[in-house]
VMD Tcl script that builds the backbone (N, CA, C; Angstrom):
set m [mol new atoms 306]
animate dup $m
set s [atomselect $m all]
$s set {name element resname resid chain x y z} {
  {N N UNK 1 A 0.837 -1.187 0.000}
  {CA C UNK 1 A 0.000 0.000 0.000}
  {C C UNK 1 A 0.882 1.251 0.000}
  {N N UNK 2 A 0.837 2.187 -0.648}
  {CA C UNK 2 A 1.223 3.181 -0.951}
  {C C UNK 2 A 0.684 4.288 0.187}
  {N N UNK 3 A 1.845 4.848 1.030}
  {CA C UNK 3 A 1.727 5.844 2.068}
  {C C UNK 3 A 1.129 7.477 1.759}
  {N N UNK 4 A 0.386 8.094 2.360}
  {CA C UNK 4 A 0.764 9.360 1.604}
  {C C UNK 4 A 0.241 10.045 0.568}
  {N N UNK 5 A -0.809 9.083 0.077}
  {CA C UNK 5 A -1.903 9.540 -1.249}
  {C C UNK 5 A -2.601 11.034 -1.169}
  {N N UNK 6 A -3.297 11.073 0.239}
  {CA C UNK 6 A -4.077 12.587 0.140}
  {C C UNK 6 A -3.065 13.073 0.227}
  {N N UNK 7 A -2.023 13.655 1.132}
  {CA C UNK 7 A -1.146 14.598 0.612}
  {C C UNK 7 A -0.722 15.380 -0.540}
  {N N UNK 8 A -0.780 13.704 -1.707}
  {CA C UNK 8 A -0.523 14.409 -2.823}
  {C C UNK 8 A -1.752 15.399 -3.573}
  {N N UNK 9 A -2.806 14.978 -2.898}
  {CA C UNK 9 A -4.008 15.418 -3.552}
  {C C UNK 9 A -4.520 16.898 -2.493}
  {N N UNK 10 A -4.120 17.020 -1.603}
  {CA C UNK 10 A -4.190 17.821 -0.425}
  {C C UNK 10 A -3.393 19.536 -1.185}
  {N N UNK 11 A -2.206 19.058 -1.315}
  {CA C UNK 11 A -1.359 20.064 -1.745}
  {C C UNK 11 A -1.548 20.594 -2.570}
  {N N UNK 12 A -1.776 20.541 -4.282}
  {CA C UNK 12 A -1.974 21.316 -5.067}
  {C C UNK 12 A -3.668 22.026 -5.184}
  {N N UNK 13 A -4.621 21.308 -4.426}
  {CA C UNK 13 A -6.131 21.377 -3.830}
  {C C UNK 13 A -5.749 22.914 -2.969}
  {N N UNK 14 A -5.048 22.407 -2.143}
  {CA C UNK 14 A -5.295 23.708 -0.975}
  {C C UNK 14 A -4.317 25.109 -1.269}
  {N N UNK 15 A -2.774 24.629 -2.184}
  {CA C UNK 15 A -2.720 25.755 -2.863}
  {C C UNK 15 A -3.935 26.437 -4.275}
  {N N UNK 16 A -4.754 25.858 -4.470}
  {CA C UNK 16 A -5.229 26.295 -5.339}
  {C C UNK 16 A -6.118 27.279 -4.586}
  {N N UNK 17 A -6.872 26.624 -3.663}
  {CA C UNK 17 A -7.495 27.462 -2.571}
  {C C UNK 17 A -6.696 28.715 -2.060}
  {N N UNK 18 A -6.298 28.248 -1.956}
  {CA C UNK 18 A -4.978 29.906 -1.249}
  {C C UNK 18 A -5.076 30.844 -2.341}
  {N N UNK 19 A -4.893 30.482 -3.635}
  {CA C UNK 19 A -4.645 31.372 -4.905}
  {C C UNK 19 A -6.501 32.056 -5.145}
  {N N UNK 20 A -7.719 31.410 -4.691}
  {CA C UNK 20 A -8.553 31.808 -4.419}
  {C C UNK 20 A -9.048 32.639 -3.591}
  {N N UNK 21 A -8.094 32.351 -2.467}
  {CA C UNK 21 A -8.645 33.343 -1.000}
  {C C UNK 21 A -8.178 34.657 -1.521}
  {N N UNK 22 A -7.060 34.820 -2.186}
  {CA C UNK 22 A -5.990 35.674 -2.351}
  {C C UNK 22 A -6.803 36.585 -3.592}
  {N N UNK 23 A -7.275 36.212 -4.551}
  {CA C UNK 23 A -8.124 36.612 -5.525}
  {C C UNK 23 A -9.643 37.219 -5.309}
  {N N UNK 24 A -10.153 36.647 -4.642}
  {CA C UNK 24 A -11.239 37.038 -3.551}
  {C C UNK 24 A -10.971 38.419 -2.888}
  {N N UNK 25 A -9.701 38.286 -1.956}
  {CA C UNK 25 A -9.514 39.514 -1.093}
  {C C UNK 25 A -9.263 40.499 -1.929}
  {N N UNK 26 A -8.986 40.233 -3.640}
  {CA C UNK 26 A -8.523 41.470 -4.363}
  {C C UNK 26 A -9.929 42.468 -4.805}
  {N N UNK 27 A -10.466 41.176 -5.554}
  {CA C UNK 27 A -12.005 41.413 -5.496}
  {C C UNK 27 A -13.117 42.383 -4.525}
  {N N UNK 28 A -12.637 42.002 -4.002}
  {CA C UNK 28 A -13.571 42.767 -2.150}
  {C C UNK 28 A -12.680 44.016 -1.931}
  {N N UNK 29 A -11.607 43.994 -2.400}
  {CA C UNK 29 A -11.194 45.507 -1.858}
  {C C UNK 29 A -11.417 46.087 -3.103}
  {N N UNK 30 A -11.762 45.900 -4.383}
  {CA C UNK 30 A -12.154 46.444 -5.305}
  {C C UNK 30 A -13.571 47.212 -5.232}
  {N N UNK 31 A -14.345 46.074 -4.357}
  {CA C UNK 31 A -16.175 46.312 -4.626}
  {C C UNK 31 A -16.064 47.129 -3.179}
  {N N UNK 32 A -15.651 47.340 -2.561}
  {CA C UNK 32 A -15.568 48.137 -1.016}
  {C C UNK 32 A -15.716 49.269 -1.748}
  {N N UNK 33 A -15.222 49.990 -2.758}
  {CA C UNK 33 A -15.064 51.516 -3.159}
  {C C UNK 33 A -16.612 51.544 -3.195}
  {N N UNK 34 A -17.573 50.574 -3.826}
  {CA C UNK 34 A -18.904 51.035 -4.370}
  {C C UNK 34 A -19.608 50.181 -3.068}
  {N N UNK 35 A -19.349 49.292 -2.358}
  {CA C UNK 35 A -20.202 48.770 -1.480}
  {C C UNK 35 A -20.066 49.164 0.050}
  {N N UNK 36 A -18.842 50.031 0.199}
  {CA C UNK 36 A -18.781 50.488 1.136}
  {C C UNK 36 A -18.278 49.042 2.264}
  {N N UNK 37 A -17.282 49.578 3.150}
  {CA C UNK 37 A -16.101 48.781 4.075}
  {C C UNK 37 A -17.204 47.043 4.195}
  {N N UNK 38 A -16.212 46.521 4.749}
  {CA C UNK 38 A -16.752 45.202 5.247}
  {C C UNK 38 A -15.610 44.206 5.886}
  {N N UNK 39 A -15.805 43.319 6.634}
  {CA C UNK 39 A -14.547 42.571 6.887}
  {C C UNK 39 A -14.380 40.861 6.162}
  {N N UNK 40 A -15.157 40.919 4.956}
  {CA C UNK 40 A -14.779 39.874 4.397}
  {C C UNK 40 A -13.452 39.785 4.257}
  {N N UNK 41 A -12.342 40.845 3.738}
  {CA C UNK 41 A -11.264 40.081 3.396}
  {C C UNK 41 A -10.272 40.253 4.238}
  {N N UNK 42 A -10.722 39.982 5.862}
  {CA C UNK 42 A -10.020 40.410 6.730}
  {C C UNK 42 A -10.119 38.523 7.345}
  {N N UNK 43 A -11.370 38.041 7.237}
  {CA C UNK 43 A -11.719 36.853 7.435}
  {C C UNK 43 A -11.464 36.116 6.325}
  {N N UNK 44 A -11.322 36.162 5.118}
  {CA C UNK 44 A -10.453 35.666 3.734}
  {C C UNK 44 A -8.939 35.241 4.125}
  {N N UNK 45 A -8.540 36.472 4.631}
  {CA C UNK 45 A -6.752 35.931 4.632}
  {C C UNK 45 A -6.583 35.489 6.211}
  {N N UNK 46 A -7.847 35.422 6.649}
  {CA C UNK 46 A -7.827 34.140 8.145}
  {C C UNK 46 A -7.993 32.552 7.291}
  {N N UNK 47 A -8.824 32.728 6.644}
  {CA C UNK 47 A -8.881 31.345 6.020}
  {C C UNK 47 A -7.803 30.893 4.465}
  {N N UNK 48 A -7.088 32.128 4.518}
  {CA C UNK 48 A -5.652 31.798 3.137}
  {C C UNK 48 A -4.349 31.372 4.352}
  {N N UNK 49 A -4.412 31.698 5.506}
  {CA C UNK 49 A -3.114 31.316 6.571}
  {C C UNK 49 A -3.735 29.624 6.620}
  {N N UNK 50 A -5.371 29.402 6.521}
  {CA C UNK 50 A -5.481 28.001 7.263}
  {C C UNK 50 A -4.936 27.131 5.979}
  {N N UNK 51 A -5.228 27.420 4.816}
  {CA C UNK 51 A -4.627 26.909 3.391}
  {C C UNK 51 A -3.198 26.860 2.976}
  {N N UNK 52 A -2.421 27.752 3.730}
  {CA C UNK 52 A -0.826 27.730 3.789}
  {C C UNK 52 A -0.909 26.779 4.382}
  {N N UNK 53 A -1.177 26.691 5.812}
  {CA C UNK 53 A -1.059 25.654 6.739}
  {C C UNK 53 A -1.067 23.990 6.639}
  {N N UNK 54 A -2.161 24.287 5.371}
  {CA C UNK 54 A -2.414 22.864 4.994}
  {C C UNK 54 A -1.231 22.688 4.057}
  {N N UNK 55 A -1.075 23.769 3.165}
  {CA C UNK 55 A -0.239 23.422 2.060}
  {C C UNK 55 A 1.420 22.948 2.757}
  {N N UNK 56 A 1.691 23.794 3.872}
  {CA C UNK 56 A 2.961 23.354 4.605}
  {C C UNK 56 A 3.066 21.956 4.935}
  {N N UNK 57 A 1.890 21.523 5.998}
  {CA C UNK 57 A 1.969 20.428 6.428}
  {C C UNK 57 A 2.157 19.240 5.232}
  {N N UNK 58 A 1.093 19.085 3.867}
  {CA C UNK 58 A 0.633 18.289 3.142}
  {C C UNK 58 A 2.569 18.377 2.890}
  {N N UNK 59 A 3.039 19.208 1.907}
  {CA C UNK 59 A 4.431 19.095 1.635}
  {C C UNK 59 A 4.993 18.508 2.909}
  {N N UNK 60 A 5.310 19.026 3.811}
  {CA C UNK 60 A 6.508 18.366 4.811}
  {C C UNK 60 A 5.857 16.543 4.879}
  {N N UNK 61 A 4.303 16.370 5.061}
  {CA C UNK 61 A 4.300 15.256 4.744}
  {C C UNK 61 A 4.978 14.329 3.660}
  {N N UNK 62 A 4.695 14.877 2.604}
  {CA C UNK 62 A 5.418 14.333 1.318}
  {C C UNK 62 A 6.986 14.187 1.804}
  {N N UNK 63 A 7.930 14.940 1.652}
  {CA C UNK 63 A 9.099 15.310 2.012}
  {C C UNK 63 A 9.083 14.087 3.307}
  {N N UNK 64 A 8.716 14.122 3.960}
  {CA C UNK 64 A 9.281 13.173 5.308}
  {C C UNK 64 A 8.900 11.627 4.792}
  {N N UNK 65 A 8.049 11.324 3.705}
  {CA C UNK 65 A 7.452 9.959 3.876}
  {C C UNK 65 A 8.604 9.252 4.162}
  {N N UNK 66 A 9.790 9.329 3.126}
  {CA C UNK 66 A 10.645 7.723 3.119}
  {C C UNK 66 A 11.767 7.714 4.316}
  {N N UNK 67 A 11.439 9.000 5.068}
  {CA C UNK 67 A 12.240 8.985 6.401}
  {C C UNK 67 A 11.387 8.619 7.484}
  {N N UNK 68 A 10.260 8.996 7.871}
  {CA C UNK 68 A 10.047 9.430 9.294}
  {C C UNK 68 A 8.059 9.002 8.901}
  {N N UNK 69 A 7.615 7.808 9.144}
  {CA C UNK 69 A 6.280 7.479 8.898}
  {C C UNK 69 A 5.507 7.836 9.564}
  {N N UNK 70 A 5.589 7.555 10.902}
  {CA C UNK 70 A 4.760 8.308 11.848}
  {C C UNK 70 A 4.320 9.582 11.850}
  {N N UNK 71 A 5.494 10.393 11.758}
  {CA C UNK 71 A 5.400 12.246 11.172}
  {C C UNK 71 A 4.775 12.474 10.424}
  {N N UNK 72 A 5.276 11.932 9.095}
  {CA C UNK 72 A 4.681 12.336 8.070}
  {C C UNK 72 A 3.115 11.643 8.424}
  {N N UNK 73 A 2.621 10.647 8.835}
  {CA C UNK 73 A 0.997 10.026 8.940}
  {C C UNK 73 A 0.856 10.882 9.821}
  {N N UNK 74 A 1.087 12.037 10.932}
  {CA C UNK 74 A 0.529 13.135 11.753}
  {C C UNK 74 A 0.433 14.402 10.801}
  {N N UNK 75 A 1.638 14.329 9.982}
  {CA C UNK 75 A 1.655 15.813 9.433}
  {C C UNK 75 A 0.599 15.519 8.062}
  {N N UNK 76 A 0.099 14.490 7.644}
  {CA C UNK 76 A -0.980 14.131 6.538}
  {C C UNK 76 A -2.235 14.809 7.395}
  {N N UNK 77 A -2.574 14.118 8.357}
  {CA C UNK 77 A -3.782 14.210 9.221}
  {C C UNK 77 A -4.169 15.645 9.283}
  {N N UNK 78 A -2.848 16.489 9.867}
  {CA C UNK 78 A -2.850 17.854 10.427}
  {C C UNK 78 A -3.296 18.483 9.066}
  {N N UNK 79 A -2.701 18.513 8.167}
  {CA C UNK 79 A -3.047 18.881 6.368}
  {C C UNK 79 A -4.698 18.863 6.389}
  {N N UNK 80 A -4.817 17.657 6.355}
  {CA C UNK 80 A -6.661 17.161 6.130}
  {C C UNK 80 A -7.118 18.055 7.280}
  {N N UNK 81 A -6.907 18.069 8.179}
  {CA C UNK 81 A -7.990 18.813 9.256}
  {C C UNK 81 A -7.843 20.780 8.573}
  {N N UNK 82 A -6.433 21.275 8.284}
  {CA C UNK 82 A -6.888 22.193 7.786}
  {C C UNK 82 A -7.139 22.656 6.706}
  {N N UNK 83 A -7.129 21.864 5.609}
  {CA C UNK 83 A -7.972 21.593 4.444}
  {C C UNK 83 A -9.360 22.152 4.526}
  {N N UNK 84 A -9.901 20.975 5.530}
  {CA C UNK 84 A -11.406 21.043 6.010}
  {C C UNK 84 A -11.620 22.494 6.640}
  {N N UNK 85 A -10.730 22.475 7.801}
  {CA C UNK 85 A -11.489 23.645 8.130}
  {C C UNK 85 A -11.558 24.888 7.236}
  {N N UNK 86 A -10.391 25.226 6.010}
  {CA C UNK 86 A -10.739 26.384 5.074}
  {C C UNK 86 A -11.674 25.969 4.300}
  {N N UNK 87 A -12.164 24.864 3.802}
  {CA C UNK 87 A -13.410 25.140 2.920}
  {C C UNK 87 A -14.368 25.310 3.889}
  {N N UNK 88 A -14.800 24.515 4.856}
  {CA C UNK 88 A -15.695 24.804 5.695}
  {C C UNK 88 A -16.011 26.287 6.088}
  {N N UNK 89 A -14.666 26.993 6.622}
  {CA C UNK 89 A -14.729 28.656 6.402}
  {C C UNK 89 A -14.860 29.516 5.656}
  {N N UNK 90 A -14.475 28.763 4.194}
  {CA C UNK 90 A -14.810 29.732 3.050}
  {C C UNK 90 A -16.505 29.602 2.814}
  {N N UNK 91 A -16.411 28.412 2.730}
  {CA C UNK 91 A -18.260 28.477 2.955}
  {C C UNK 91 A -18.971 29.580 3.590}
  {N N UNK 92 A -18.697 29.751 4.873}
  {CA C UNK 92 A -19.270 30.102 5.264}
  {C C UNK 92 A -19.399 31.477 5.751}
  {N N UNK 93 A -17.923 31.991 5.383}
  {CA C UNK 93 A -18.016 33.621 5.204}
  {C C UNK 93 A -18.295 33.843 3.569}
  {N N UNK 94 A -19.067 33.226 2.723}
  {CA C UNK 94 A -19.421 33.314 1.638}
  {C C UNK 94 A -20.772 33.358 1.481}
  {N N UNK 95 A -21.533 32.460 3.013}
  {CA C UNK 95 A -23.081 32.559 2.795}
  {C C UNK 95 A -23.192 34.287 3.538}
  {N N UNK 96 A -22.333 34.486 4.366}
  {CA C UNK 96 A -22.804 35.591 5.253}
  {C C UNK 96 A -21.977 36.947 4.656}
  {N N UNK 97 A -21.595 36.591 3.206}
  {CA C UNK 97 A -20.908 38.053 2.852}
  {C C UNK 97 A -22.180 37.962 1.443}
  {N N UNK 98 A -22.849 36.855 1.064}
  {CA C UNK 98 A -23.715 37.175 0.173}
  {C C UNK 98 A -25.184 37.277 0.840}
  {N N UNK 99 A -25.202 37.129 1.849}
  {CA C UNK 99 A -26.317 37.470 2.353}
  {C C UNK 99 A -26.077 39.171 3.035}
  {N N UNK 100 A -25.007 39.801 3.387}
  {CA C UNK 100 A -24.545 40.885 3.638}
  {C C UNK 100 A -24.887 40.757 5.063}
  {N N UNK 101 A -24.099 39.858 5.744}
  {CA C UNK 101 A -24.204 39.938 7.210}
  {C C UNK 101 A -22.544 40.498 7.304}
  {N N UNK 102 A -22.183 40.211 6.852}
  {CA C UNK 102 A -20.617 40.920 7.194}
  {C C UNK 102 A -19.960 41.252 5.393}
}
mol reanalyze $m
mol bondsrecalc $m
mol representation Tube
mol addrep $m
């Protein structure tokens, strides 16, 4: 069995996400001139640090597999949990910035 699979699928996923959060926050400081302030993209680059995070871990996973298994199967895990939690967050400062709660 092959160690290490989501990682590979983790990493270029959650940088892609990052390159989204990042595009987003450009977006929103664009529409702020006509929509007036808001803290979406203050909560955007809270959820582009959780997508680095993943993207760090998912790599150092990769990088450690053929040394250190245990690590790297914690630093996979740690990846997936913040994976999850940025889509889960992008979700959801997405229902409440199109509903104009923030």
């Amino acid at each position: 069995m092959i160690q290490n699979q989501l990682s590979h699928h983790i990493l270029p996923n959650a940088a892609t996400m990052l390159g989204v959060c990042l595009t987003a926050i450009g977006l929103v400081k664009v529409a702020e001139a006509h929509i007036g302030p808001s803290h979406v993209d203050e909560y955007l680059s809270l959820d582009a640090v959780c997508f680095l995070l993943s993207c760090m871990s998912s790599y150092s996973s990769i990088r450690k597999n053929n040394y250190e298994k245990g690590t790297s199967n914690r630093l996979e895990r740690l990846a997936d949990y913040f994976f999850m939690f940025g889509l889960i967050a992008m979700t959801f400062i997405s229902v409440l910035f199109a509903y104009e709660f923030i």
